[in-house]
C-alpha positions as CSV (number, residue, x, y, z in Angstrom):
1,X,19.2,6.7,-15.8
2,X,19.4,8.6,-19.2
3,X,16.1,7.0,-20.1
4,X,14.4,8.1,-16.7
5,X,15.4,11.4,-17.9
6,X,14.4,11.8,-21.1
7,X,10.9,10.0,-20.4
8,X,10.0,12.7,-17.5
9,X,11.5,15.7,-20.0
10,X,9.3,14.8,-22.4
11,X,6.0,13.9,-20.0
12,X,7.0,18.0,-18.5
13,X,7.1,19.3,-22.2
14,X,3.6,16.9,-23.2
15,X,2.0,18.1,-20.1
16,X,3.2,22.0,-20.7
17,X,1.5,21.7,-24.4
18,X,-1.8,20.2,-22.8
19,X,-1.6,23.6,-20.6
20,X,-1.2,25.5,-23.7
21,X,-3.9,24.1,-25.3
22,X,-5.9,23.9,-22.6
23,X,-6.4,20.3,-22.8
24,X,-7.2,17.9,-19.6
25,X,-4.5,15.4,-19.5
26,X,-5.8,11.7,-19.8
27,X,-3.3,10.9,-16.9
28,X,-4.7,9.1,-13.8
29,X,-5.3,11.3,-10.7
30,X,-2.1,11.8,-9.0
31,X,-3.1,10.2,-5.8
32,X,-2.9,7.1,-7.9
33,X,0.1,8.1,-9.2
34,X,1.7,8.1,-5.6
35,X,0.4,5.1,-4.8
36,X,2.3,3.6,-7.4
37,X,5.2,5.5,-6.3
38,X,4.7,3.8,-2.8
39,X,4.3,0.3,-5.0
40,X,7.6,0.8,-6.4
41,X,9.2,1.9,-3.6
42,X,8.2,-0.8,-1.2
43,X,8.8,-3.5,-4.1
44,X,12.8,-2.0,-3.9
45,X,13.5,-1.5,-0.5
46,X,14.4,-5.2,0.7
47,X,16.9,-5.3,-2.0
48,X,18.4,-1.5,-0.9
49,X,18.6,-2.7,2.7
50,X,20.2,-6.2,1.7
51,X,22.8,-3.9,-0.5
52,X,23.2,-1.9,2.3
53,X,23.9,-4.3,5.1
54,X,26.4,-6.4,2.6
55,X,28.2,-3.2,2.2
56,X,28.8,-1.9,5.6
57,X,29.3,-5.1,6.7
58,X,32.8,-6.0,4.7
């Protein structure tokens, strides 16, 4: 978790220098970016709800 957190508090202080500098950010479009939001999102929810089920059912 600690390295999710320190990757997106250095992408906010990379993209807050690119403002600064007024520099367009060589980032895809963020439609593609929440596409691959949905990607990762549908490749983990079997596992969540397999989790899930085992759980509530002991």
């Amino acid at each position: 978790m600690k390295a999710y957190l320190v990757s997106l508090a250095v992408g906010v202080v990379v993209g807050l220098l690119y403002n600064v500098v007024d520099v367009k950010s060589p980032a895809p479009p963020t439609i593609a970016l929440v596409g691959l939001l949905g990607m990762l999102a549908g490749e983990n929810a079997i596992p969540f709800i397999r989790h899930c089920i085992a759980y509530f059912a002991s």
